[in-house]
C-alpha positions in Angstrom: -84.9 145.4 112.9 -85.7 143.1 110.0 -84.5 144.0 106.7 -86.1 143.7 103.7 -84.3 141.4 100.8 -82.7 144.1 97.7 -85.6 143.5 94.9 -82.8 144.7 92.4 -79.6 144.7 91.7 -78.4 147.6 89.4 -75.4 146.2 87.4 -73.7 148.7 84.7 -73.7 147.7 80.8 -70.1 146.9 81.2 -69.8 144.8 84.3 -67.9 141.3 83.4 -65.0 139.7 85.1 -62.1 139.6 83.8 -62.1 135.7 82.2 -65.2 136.4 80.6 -65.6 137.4 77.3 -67.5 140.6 76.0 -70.7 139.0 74.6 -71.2 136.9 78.4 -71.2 140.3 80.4 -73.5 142.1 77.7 -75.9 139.0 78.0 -75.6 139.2 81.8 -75.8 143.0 82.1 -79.3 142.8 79.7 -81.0 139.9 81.7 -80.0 142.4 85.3 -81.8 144.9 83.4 -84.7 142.8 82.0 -85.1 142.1 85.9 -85.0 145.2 87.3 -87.9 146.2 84.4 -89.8 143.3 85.4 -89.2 144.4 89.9 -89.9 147.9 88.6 -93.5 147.3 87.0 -94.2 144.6 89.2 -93.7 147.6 91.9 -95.7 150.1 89.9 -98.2 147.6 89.3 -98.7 147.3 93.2 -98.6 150.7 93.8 -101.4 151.2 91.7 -103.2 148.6 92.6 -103.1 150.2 96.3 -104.1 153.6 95.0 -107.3 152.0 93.6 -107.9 150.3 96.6 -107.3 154.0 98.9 -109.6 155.2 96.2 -112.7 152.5 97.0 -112.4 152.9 100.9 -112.6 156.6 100.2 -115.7 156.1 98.4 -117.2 153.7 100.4 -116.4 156.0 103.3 -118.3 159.0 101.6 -120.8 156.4 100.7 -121.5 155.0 104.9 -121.5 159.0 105.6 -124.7 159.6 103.7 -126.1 156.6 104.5 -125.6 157.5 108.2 -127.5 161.0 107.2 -130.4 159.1 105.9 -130.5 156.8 108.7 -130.8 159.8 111.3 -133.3 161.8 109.4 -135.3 158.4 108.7 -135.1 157.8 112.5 -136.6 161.2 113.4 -139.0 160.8 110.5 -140.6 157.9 112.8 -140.1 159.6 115.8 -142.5 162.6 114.6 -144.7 160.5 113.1 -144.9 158.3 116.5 -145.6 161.1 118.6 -148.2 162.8 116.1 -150.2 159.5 116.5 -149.7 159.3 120.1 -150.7 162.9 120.4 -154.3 162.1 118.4 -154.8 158.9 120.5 -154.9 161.0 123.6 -156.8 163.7 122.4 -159.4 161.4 121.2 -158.6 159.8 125.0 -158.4 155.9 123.4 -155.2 153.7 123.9 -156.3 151.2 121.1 -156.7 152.0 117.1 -157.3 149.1 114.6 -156.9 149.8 111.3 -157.7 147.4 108.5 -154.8 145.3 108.6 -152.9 147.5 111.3 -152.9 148.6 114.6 -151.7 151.6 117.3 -151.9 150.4 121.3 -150.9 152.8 123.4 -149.4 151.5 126.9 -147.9 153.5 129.7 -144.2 152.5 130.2 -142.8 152.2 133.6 -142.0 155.2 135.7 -138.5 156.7 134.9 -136.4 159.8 136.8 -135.7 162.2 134.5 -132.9 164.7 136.4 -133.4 167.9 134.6 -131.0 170.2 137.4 -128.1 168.0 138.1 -126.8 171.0 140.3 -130.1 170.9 142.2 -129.7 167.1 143.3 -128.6 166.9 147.0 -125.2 164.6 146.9 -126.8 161.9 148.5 -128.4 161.0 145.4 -125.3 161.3 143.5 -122.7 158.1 142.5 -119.0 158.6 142.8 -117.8 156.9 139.8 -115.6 154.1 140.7 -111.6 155.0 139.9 -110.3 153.9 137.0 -108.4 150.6 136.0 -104.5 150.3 136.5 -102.9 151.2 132.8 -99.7 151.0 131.7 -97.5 153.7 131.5 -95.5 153.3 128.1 -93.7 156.0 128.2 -92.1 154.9 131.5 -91.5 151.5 130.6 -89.6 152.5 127.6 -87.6 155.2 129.8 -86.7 152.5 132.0 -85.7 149.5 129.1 -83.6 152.3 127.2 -81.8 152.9 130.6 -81.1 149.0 130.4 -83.6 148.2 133.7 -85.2 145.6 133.6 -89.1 145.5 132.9 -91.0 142.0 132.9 -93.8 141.6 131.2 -92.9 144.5 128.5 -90.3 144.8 125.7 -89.5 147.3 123.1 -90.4 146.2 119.9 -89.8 148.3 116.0 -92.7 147.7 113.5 -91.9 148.4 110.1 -94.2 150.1 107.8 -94.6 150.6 104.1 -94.7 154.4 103.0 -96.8 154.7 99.5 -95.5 157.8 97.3 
């Protein structure tokens, strides 16, 4: 586990050895305290710094989620629009509509399957899906390196994380 150096040292008003005299320890006690103000904001500072930041992705988040909205309804919008014009095409029975700079062509696509009863499908036209791929199992592995086997290839390993308050 890696520890983290102390940011502060917290050293009362009083603290002096004994061959000093009184002004040296009230000089060295205010310059411990000027530090630990100075760690102190500095530690505000970045928390509030992070807050803003939390704050921005929470906003763009809210922002991408209506975004998202307007791309789906935009994307329907065509879709309706795209079969109202093929609709008219075939009830006027043309495939081809010029416009003054624009056009419509209507092509038939290839021919697709389109399975609308997959409990009606005899299983010969049914795929077995192919078994999935080997993957580790952690909570194994870390059973067995806690009991002190030994497990190449994997090792136990502590992140450390920062907790914002």
């Amino acid at each position: 586990m890696i520890r983290s150096p102390q940011l502060y040292a917290v050293i009362p008003n009083t603290a002096r050895t004994p061959d000093t005299p009184k002004k040296t320890g009230r000089a060295t006690a205010r310059v411990h305290r000027e530090a630990e103000y100075q760690t102190k904001t500095k530690i505000d500072r970045a928390f509030g710094v992070l807050s803003r930041l939390d704050e921005r992705i929470e906003e763009c988040d809210e922002q991408i989620a209506a975004w998202q909205t307007r791309k789906r309804l935009w994307a329907r919008r065509i879709e309706r629009i795209e079969e109202r014009v093929l609709e008219t095409m075939d009830q006027a029975n043309i495939s081809f509509a010029p416009g003054f700079h624009h056009e419509f062509k209507s092509s038939p696509c290839p021919v697709s399957v389109d399975v609308f009863d997959l409990k009606l499908l005899p299983k010969e036209f049914l795929r077995q899906p192919k078994t999935p791929a080997a993957a580790p199992d952690k909570n194994a592995i870390r059973l067995a390196i806690e009991a002190e086997k030994s497990v190449p290839g994997a090792r136990l390993v502590q992140n450390v994380s920062l907790q914002r308050k």
